[in-house]
FIPA-120787 format. One line per field, with one value per residue (C-alpha): y, z negated, x. Coordinates in Angstrom, 2 decimals. Layout:
// FIPA-120787
north <- c(Y | ...)
up <- c(Z | ...)
east <- c(X | ...)
//
This chain:
// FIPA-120787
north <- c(-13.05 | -12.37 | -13.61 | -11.58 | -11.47 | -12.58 | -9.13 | -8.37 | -4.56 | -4.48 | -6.08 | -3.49 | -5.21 | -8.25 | -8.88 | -9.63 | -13.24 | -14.90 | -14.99 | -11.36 | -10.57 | -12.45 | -10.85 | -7.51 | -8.24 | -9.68 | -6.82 | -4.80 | -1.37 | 2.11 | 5.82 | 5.47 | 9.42 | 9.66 | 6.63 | 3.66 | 1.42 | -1.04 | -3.32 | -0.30 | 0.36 | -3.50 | -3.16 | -0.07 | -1.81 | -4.88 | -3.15 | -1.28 | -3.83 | -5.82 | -2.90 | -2.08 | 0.94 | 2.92 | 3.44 | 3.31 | 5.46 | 3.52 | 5.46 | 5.16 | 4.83 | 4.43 | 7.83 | 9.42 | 7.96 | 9.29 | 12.79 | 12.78 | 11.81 | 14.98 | 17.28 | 16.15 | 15.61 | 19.16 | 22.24 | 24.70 | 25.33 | 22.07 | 19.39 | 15.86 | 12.91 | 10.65 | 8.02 | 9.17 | 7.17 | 6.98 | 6.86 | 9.93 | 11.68 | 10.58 | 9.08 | 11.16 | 14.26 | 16.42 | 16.65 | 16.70 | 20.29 | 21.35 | 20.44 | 20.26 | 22.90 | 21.06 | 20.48 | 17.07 | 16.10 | 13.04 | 10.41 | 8.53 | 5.35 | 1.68 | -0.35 | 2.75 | 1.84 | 4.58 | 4.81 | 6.73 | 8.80 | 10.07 | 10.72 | 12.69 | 14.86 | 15.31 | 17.27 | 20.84 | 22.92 | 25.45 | 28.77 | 31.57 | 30.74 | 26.69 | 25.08 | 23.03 | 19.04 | 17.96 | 14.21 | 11.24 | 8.96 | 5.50 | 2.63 | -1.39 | -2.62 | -0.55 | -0.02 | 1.63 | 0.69 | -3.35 | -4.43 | -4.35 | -5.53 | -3.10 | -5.02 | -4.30 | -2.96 | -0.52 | 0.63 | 1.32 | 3.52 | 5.59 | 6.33 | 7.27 | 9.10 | 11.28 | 11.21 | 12.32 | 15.48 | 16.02 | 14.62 | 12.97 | 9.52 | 7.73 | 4.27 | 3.88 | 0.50 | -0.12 | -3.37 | -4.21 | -7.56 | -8.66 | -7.74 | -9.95 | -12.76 | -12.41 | -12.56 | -13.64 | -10.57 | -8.98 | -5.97 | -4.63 | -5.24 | -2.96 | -0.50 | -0.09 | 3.31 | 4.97 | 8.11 | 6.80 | 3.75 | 2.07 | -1.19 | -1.05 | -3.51 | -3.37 | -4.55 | -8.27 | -8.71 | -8.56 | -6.05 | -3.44 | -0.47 | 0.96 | 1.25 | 1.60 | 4.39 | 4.31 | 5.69 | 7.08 | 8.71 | 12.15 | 11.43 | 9.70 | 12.48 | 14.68 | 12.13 | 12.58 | 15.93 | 16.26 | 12.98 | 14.86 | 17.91 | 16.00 | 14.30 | 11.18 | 10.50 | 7.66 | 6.47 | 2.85 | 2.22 | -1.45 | -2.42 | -1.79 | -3.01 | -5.96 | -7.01 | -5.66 | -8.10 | -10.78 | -10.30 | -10.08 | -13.39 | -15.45 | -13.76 | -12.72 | -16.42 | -16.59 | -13.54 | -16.25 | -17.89 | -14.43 | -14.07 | -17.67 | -16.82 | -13.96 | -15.69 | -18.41 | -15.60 | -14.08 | -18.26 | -18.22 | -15.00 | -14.91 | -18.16 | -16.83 | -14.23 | -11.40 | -9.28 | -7.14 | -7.35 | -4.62 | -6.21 | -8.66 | -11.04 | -10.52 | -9.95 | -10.05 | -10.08 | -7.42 | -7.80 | -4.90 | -5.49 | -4.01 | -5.24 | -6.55 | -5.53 | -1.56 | -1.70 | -3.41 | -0.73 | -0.88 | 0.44 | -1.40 | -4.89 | -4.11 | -3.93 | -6.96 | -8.65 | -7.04 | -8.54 | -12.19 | -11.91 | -10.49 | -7.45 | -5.75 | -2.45 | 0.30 | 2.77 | 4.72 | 4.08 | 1.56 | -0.68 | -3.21 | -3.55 | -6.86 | -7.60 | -11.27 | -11.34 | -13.30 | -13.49 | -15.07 | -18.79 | -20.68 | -21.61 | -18.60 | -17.37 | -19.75 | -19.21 | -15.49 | -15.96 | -18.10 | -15.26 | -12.76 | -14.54 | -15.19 | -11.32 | -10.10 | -12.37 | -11.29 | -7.25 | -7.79 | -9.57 | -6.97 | -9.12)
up <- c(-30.19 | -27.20 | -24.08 | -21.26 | -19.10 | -15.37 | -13.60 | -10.10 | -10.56 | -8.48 | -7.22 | -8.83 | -12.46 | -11.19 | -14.01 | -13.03 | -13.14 | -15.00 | -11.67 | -11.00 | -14.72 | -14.47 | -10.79 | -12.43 | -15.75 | -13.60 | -10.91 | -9.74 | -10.33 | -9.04 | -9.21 | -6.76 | -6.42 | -5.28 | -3.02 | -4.53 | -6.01 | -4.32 | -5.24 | -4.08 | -0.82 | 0.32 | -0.63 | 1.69 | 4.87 | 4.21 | 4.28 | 7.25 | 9.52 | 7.91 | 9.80 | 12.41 | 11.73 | 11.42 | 7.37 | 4.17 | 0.92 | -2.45 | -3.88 | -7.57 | -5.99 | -2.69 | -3.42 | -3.43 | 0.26 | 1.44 | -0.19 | 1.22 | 4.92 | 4.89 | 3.53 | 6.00 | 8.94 | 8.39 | 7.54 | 5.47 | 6.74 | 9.15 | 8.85 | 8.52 | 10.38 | 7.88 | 7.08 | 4.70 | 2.00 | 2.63 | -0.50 | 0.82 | 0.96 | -1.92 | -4.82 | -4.57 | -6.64 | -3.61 | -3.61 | 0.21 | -0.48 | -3.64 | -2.58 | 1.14 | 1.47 | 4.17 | 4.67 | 5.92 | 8.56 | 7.48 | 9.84 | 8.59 | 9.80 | 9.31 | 7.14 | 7.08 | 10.97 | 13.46 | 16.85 | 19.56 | 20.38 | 17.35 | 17.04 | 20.16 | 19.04 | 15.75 | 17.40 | 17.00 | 20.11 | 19.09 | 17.85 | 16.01 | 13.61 | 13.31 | 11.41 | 13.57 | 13.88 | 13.01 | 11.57 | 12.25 | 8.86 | 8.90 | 6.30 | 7.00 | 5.63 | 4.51 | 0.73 | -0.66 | 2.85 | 2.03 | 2.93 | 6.54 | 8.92 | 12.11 | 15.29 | 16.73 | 20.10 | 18.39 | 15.77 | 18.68 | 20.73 | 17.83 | 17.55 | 21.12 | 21.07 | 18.50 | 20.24 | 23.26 | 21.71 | 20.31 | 16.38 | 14.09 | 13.06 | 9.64 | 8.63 | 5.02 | 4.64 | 0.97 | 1.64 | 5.46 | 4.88 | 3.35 | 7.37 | 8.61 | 6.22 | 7.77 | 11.04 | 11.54 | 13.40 | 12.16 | 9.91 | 12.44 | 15.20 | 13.59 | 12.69 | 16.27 | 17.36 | 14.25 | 12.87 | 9.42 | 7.89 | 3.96 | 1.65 | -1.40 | -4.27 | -7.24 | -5.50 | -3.78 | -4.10 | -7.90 | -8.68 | -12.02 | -9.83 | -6.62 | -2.84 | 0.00 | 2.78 | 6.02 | 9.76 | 11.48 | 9.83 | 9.95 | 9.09 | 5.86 | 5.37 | 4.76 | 2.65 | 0.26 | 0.06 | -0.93 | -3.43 | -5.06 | -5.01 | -6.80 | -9.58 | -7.92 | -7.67 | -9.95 | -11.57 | -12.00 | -9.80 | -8.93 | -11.79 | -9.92 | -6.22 | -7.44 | -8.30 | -4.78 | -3.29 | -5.31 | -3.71 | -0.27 | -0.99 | -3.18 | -2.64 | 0.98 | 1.91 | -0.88 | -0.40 | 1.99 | -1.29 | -2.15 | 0.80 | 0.38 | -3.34 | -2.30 | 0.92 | -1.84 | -4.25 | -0.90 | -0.64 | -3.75 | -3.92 | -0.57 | -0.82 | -4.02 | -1.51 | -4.28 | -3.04 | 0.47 | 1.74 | 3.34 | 5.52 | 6.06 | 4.92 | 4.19 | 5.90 | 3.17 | -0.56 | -1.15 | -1.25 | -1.27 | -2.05 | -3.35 | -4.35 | -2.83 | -5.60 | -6.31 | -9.55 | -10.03 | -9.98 | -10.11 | -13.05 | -15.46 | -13.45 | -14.01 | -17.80 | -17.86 | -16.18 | -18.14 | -21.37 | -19.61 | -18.90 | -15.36 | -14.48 | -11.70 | -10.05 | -9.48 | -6.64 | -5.81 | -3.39 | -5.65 | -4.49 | -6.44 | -5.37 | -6.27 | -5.91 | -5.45 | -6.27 | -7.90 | -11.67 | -10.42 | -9.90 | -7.47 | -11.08 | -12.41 | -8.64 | -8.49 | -12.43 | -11.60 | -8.94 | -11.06 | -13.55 | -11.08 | -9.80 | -13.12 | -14.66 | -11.12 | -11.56 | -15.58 | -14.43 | -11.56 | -13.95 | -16.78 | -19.39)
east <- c(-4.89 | -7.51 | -5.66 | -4.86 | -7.44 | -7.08 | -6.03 | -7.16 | -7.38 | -4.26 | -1.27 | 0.86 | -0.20 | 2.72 | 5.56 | 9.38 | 9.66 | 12.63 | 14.49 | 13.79 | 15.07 | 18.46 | 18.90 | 18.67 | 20.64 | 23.35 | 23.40 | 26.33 | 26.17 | 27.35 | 26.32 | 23.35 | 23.50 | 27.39 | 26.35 | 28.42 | 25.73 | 26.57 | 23.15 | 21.12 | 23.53 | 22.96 | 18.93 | 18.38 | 20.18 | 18.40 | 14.73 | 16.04 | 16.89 | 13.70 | 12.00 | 13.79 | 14.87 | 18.40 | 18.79 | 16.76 | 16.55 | 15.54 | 12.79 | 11.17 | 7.52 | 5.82 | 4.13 | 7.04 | 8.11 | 4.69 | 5.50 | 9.00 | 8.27 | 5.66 | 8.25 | 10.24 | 8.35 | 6.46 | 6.28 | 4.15 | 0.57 | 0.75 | -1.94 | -1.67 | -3.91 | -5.00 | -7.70 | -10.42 | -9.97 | -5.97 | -4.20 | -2.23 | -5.62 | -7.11 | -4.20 | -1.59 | -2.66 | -2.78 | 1.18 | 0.93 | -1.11 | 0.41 | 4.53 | 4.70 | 1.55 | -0.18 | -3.54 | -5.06 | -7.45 | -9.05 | -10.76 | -13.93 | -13.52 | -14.32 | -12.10 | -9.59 | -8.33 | -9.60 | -8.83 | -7.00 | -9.99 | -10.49 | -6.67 | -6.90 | -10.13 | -8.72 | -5.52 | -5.98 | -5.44 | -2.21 | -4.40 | -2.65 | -5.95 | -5.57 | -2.96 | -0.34 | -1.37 | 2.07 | 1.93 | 0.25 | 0.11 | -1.39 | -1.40 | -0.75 | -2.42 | -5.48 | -5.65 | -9.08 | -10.06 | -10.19 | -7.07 | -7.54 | -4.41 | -4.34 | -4.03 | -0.56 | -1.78 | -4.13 | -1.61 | 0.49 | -1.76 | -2.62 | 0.83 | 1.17 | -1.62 | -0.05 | 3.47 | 2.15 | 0.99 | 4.10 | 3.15 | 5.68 | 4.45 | 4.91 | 3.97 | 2.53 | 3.36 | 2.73 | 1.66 | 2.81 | 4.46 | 0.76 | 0.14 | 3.06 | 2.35 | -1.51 | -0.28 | 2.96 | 3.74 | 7.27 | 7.39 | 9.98 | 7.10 | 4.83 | 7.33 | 8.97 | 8.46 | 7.30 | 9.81 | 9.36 | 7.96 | 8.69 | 7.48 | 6.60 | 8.76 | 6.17 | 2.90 | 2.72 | 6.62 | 6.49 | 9.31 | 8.92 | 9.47 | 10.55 | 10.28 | 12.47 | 11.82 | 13.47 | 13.96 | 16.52 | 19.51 | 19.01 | 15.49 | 17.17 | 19.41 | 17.24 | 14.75 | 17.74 | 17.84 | 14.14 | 14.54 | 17.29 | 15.27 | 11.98 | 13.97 | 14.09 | 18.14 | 19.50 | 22.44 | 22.93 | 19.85 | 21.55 | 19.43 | 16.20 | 17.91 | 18.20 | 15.06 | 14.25 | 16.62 | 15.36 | 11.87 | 12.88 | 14.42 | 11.91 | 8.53 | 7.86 | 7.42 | 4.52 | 2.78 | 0.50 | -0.78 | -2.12 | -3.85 | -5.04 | -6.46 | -8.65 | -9.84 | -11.19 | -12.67 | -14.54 | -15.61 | -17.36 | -18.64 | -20.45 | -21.89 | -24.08 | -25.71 | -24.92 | -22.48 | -21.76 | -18.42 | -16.54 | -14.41 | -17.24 | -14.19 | -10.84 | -7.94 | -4.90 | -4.93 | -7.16 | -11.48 | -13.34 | -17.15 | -20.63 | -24.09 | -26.83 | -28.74 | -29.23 | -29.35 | -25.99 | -23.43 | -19.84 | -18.75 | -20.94 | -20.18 | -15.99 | -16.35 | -18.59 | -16.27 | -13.68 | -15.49 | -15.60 | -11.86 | -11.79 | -10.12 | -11.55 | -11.52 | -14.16 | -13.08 | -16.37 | -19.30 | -20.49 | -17.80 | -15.29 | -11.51 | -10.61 | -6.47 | -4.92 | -0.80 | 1.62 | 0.45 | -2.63 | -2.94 | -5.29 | -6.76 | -7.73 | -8.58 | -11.28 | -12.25 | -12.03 | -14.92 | -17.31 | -17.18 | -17.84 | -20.72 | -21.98 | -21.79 | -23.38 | -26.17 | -26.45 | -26.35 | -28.88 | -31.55 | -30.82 | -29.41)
//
């Protein structure tokens, strides 16, 4: 049997560890949807406080907290502030358009972090013509972007920037204790402030599924109502929970040999003077890189790698996304990098 090759496509390619898997089997359950799981109940006030914020709802994706803070946060014909290559924007099916029936206002900008100004100029004045500039929606850390960590004080004035105008704000934080475990800044820190914010379970910290959305509770009220109404209400969701639980307590701490993994991938790679970086290095456990070479593009580099035993990602622009977590070893970092260097340098010469 052909191994499995070394996956950095993404982070959400982690497996429950044995830990994880007798956590869950061993879990005590309720009916999640009359509100006495108690796994799920202790899961959602934990994340909540881990933020700073007033309650949590368990959700089965992180999608679906970025779907549910829009439907709540707006209404129909609205617009939404976003980075261009958000994944709100651009990997989400358009179910900000298609369910909440807004449109979205996306900011070019460097490493997916923008900046007050262009929060400010991207405000629509109130016309009986314009649609109503209603959210503000901003991911920590970046995702298609590179992984990027916003600085705290910048994060912050975007979001005043959009409070001042009267804009709901909601933190996409998919990934924001990679940002925490990058700077040793508290999740809570960077969530102070905001009307919504959420983690995701199944990327960095390794669970099978879920995420955990929270803000204050009438915001999480009415994030119920809408999760009921999109099919995402449970049963026995303690199952899930506790896998969630499990991570907050094994796997945060770690998430710093992630970062640690890709920062020695970006080592290797640079020093062969084949590749562009962009972040120029990186910030958390996510590198985001092109060619020097024109005639190496990214699609035909991913399945060589693929055929060497590297799993990489292609995400447009000519650019690779490659994704450090906990299924990959220092090992099979540095092994993962050699490769690399060794298909780019086979594509670039033609062979």
């Amino acid at each position: 049997m052909k191994p499995r090759p070394i996956d950095l496509y993404s982070d959400t390619q982690t497996r429950p560890t044995a830990g994880m898997r007798a956590a869950m089997a061993a879990a005590e359950v309720g009916d999640e949807q009359s509100g006495d799981d108690p796994t799920t109940l202790r899961l959602c006030a934990e994340v909540a406080a881990l933020l700073g914020q007033e309650a949590g709802v368990f959700m089965p994706s992180g999608t679906m907290c970025n779907l549910v803070a829009i439907l709540v946060h707006t209404s129909p014909g609205d617009e939404v502030i976003c980075d261009h290559q958000s994944h709100i924007y651009g990997t989400e099916a358009a179910g900000a358009a298609a369910l909440a029936g807004v449109s979205i206002r996306a900011l070019p900008s460097p490493h997916g972090i923008f900046t007050a100004r262009q929060v400010a100029d991207g405000i629509r004045p109130r016309a009986r013509t314009a649609p109503r500039s209603a959210l503000l929606c901003v991911e920590q850390t970046t995702n298609f972007s590179g992984g990027a960590v916003w600085p705290l004080a910048q994060l912050r004035e975007v979001r005043d920037t959009a409070r001042g105008h009267g804009l709901r704000c909601h933190l996409d934080g998919a990934r924001l204790l990679n940002a925490s475990a990058a700077t040793g800044i508290a999740a809570a820190d960077y969530a102070a402030g905001w009307d919504s914010a959420w983690i995701d379970l199944s990327k960095g910290l390794g669970c099978p599924v879920g995420a955990v959305l929270c803000g204050s509770a009438a915001f999480v009220r009415d994030a119920w109502q809408w999760k009921y109404r999109l099919g995402g209400a449970m049963r026995q969701s303690g199952v899930l929970a506790a896998a969630g639980l499990y991570a907050l307590e094994h796997h945060v701490a770690r998430l710093a040999a992630d970062h640690a993994n890709a920062l020695a991938i970006w080592r290797i790679l640079s020093a062969c003077g084949l590749f562009r970086f962009d972040p120029p290095r990186p910030d958390s456990n996510i590198l985001r890189f092109t060619f020097d070479a024109p005639a190496v593009r990214a699609e035909a580099f991913a399945e060589r790698c693929l055929a060497e035993g590297v799993r990489v990602r292609a995400i447009g622009g000519n650019f690779i996304r490659a994704t450090t977590h906990l299924d990959v070893a220092p090992r099979e970092a540095e092994q993962a990098a050699h490769a690399m260097v060794a298909v780019a340098r086979a594509v670039a010469a033609g062979a």
